[in-house]
C-alpha positions, -999 to +999 in steps of 0.1 A: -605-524-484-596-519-446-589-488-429-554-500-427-542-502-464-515-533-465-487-526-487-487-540-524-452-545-527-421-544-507-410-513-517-436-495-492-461-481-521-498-487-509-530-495-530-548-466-523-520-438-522-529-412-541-497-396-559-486-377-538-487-398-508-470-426-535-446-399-541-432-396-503-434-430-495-410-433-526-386-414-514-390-422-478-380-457-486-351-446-507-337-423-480-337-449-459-321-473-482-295-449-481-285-456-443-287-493-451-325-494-437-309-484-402-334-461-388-314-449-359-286-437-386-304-418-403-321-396-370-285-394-358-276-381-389-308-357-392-298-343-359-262-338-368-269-318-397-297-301-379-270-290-355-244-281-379-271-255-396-269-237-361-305-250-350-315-263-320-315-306-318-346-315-297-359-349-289-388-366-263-383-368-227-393-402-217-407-395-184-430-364-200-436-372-234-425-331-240-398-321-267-367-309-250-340-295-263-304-317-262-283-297-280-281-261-283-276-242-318-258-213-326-284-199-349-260-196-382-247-226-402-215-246-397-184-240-416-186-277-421-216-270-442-200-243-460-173-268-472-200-291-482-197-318-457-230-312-442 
């Protein structure tokens, strides 16, 4: 087989995989079946809850290629996610 392993199926499991690697591909496509395949919906929704547990929100400056920091966190969780809407 080539170095670059096509997928057997559509549901993103590969040949070769060993189990684990089957494993998180698994759930990788079903979190993102979970945002209707909208990959941008899910990161805005990673960063949203990454806020809301008082941690910092970073993402890549296009000009450097550095992480930077976008939004600040308070270092201790949300009352949202205390209510369970995190």
């Amino acid at each position: 087989m080539s170095e670059h392993a096509i997928p057997s199926s559509s549901d993103g499991v590969y040949e070769d995989d060993d189990p684990v690697m089957a494993e998180l591909r698994r759930i990788r496509v079903e979190q993102l079946a979970a945002y209707g395949n909208d990959l941008n919906r899910m990161i805005a929704d990673d960063r949203r809850r990454t806020f809301l547990q008082g941690n910092d929100v970073v993402a890549r400056d296009k000009r450097t290629g550095r992480l930077v920091v976008i939004f600040k966190g308070s270092g201790k969780p949300s009352e949202e996610l205390d209510r369970g809407r995190g």
